[in-house]
C-alpha positions as CSV (number, residue, x, y, z in Angstrom):
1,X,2.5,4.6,20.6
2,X,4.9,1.9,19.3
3,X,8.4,1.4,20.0
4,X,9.8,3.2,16.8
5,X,7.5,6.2,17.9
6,X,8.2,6.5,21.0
7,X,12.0,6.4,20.3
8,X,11.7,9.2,18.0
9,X,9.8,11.1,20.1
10,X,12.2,10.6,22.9
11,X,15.0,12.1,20.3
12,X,12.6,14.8,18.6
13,X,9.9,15.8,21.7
14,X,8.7,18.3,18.8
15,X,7.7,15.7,16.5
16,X,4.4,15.2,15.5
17,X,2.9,11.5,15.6
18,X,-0.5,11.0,14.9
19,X,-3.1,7.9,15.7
20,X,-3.7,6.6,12.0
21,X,-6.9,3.7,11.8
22,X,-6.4,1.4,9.1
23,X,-8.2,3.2,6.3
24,X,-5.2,4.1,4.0
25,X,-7.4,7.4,2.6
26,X,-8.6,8.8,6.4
27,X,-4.8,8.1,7.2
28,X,-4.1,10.2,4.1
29,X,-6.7,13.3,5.3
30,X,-4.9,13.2,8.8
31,X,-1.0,14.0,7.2
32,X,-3.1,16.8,5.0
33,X,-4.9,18.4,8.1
34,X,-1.9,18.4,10.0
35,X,1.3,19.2,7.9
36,X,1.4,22.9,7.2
37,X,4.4,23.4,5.5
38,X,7.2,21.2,3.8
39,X,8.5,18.7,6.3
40,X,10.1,15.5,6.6
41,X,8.0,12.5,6.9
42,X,9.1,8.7,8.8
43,X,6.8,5.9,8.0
44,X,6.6,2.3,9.2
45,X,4.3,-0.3,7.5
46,X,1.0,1.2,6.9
47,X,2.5,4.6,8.1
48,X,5.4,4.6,5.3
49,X,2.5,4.0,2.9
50,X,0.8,6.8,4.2
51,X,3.5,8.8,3.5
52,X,4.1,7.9,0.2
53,X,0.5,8.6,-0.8
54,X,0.6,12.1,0.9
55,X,3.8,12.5,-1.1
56,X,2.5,11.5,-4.4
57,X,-0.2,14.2,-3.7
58,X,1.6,17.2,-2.4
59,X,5.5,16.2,-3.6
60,X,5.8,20.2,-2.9
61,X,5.2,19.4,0.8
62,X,7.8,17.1,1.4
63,X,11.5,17.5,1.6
64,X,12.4,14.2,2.8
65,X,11.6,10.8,3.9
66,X,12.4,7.7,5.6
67,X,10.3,5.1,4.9
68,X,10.6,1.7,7.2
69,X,9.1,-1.4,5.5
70,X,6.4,0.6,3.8
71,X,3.7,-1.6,3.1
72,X,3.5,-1.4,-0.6
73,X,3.0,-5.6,-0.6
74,X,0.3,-5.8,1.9
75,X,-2.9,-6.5,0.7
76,X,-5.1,-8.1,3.6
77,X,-8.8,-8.3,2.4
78,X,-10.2,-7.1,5.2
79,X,-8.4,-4.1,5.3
80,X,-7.8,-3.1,1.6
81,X,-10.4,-2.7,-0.8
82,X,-9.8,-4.1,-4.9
83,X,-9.5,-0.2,-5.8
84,X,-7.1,0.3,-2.6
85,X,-4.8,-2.8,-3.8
86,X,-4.5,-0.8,-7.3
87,X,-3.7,2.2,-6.0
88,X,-0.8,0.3,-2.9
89,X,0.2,-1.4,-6.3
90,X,1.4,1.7,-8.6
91,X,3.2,3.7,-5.5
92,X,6.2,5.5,-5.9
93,X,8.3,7.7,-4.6
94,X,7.9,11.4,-6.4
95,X,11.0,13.2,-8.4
96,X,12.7,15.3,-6.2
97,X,11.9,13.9,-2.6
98,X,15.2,12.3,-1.2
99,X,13.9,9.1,0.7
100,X,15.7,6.0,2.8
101,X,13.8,2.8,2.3
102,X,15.1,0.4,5.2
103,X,14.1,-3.3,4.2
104,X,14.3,-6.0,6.7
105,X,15.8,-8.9,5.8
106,X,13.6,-11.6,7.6
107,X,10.3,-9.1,7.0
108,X,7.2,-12.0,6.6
109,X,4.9,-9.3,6.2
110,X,6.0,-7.2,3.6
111,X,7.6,-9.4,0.2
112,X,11.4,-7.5,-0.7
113,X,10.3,-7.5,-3.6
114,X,7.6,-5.4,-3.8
115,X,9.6,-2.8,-1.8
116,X,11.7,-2.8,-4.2
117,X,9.2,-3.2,-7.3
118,X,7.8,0.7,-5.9
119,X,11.5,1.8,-6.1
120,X,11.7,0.8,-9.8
121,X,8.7,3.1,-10.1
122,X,10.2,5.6,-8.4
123,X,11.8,8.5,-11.0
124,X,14.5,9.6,-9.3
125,X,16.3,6.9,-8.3
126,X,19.7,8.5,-7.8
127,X,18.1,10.3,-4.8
128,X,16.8,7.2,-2.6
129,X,19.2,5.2,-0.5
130,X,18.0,1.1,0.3
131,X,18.9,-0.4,3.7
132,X,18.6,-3.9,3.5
133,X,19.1,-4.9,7.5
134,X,19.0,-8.4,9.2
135,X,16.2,-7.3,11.2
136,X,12.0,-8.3,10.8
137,X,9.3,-6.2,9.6
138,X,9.4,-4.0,12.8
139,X,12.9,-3.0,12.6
140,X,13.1,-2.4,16.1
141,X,16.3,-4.1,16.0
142,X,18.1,-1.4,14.1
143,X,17.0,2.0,15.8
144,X,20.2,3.3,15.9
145,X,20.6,3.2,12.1
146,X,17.0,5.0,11.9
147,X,17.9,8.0,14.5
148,X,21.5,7.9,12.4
149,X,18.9,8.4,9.0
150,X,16.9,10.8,10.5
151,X,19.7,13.0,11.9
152,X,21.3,12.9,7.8
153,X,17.8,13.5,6.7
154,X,17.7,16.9,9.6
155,X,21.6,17.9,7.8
156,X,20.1,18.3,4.8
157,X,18.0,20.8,5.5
């Protein structure tokens, strides 16, 4: 488990995190087999495109999510098929889901702007809130401000 997981777990024991491989459409089976009701959803990297794929299937599922440098710009060959790429390229986030997208400011994995290209695609903009943070691609730098995000996320419901 990596550092942001393990600090949300420490904060939420209740949580579920699962072990994801790289394949973007097994990682999108595992969310279906194990979310069983609408939920909240946190992402990191290939995670926070995970979520956004589950979300652009079943937008009815989700109520929320935080998404931490979801990687909607990362499109290593020996990971991502041509088909993959065109499908990481038209992401979005769905109408109706209220989502954080925190950015890191010195991210070299992950271009701004192609974070910020899947916002643009995103219909419902009003309802998704950027954090731009002087942190890398991890963000472990700038936990607090994630459990601070999570905690509004849990108000809302």
């Amino acid at each position: 488990m990596g550092t942001k997981s393990q600090f949300i777990k420490r904060h939420y024991p209740d949580c579920l995190i699962p072990e994801l491989s790289p394949d973007i459409h097994a990682r999108k089976r595992v969310i279906e087999e194990i979310v069983n009701k609408s939920t909240c959803i946190i992402g990191s990297s290939l995670g926070g495109l995970s979520a956004l794929l589950y979300a652009m299937s079943f937008p009815e599922k989700v109520e929320g999510m935080i998404l931490i440098a979801p990687a909607v710009g990362f499109f290593d060959e020996t990971v991502f098929s041509d088909d993959d790429k065109a499908l990481i390229r038209k992401t979005y986030i769905p109408k109706g889901i209220p989502c954080t997208v925190m950015i890191g400011k010195r991210d070299n994995v992950i271009p701004e702007a192609d974070i910020e290209a899947m916002i643009s695609r995103s219909p419902d903009q009003s309802i998704i809130k950027v954090i731009k943070q002087d942190d890398d691609h991890t963000l472990n730098q700038s936990l607090d401000l994630l459990l601070t995000e999570i905690q509004e996320m849990m108000a809302r419901d």
